[in-house]
C-alpha positions, 0 to 999 in steps of 0.5 A: 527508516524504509528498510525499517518500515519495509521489514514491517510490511514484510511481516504484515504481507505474509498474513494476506498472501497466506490468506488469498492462497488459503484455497490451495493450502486449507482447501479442506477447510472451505467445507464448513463456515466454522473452520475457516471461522476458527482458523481466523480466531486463532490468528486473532489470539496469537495478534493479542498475544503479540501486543501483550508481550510487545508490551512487557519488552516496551516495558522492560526497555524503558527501565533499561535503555535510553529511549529519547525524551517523550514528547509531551505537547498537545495536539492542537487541531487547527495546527493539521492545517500547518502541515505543508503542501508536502505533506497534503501532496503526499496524503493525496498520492496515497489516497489515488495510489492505494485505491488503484490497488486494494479496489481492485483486489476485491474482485481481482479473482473474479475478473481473473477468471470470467475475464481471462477464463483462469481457476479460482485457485489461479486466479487467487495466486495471481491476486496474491503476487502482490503480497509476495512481491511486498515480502521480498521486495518492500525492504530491498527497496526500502534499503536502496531508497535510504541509500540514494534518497529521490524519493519523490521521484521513485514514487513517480516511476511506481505511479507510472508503472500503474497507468498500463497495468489495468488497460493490458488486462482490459485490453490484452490477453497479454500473460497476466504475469506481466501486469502483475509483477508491474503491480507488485514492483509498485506495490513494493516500492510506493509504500517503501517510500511514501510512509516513511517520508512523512517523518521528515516533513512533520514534527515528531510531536505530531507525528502520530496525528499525521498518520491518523490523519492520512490512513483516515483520508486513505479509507475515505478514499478507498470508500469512495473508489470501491462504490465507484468501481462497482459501479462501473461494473454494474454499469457495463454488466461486466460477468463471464459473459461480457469481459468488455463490462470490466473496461470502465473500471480498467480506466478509473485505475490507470486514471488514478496512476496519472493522478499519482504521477502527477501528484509526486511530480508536484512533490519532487519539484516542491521539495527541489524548491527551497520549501524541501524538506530533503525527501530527494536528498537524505541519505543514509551516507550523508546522516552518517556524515 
């Protein structure tokens, strides 16, 4: 189900790497707003060209194949209570984990460049280290995790490699190649892990409302962060000028990857307990089995 998952995010990643390098590939076509505006339609049509043809092939198997037997209950809110503390402690460590990212990236080029006085173009392709990462290491790491299981325990290490990131940019004119790659290992594994777990902890007939209710509780977070951030820039007048202005919000991150380490550590020990759900132990091998 990770590797699975992963190869999805392959797919979905190369769009945004695509998109934060358009500088240095389309730079012909930053010279009207009109270009960019097409380009950005065209990629529209070919999504809705993707759904409908996903449609008739969904179509086409279900007259075909044997699809498993469709689930018909009904989803009753007062049950999204029932969920379990697993559940909860894993829609937490997403809100903290991808608010310690995606905030970030809104400003990330520019940070790059009054911070660490790099190009746009530069700076642009360190932002989209992320993305690349994502491509190729999301379904590796999801292929590992399906074969040794720890899953509460690897989202452990991604929320860990976090904490640093942020104060060596803020703090450090270490190589920004380090920070990034440290981001980008994260960014890979996290999500290689973190969204596939819900399956195991949440009935398939609720499976649906499970998402939903994790990616909305996600946005909410990532609202919140983002006035929060742009706060904190505001307020130590971070520009060019002042680099040490971007500090306060290197510290909200590496906060955040102390409330994710925290958050899996709680998971791991509740599904080391006889509450689990097998997050540490499911195994390809053993399924097989």
């Amino acid at each position: 189900m990770s590797f699975a998952f992963g190869l999805n995010l392959t797919a979905s990643r190369l769009g945004t790497f695509a998109a934060l390098n358009s500088p240095t590939w389309a730079r012909w076509a930053y010279a009207s707003w009109r270009t960019p505006f097409l380009i950005a339609l065209g990629f529209a049509a070919l999504s809705l060209v993707g759904a409908i043809v996903y449609w008739f092939m969904e179509e086409w198997a279900e007259k075909n194949y044997s699809l498993g037997a469709i689930s018909t209950d009904k989803v009753v809110f007062a049950d999204l209570w029932k969920f379990g503390v697993s559940y909860w402690l894993i829609v937490a460590l997403c809100i903290v984990f991808y608010s310690a990212i995606f905030p970030f990236q809104t400003f990330a080029v520019k940070f790059f460049m009054e911070a660490h006085g790099t190009s746009r173009e530069f700076g642009g392709f360190l932002s989209s280290m992320l993305t690349l990462f994502a491509m190729i290491a999301t379904p590796l790491f999801g292929l590992w995790v399906d074969r040794v299981g720890k899953r509460a325990l690897l989202m452990m290490f991604g929320s860990l490699l976090l904490i640093p990131v942020y104060l060596m940019m803020g703090y450090t004119q270490v190589n920004l190649y380090v920070p990034m790659a440290m981001m980008g290992v994260a960014f890979s594994l996290i999500p290689a892990v973190m969204w596939p777990s819900v399956a195991y902890i949440v009935d398939q007939s609720k499976l649906g409302t499970a998402y939903g209710l994790m990616t909305m509780i996600q946005n909410i977070g990532l609202f919140g962060l983002n006035l929060l951030v742009g706060w904190a820039n505001e307020y130590g007048h971070a520009d060019a000028s002042n680099p040490a202005g971007y500090r306060l919000g290197m510290w909200i991150f590496s906060i955040l990857g102390i409330l994710g380490v925290v958050f899996a550590f709680l998971l791991r020990r509740r599904e080391m307990g006889p509450h689990g759900h097998g997050l540490e132990t499911i195994t390809t091998a053993k399924s097989a089995a």
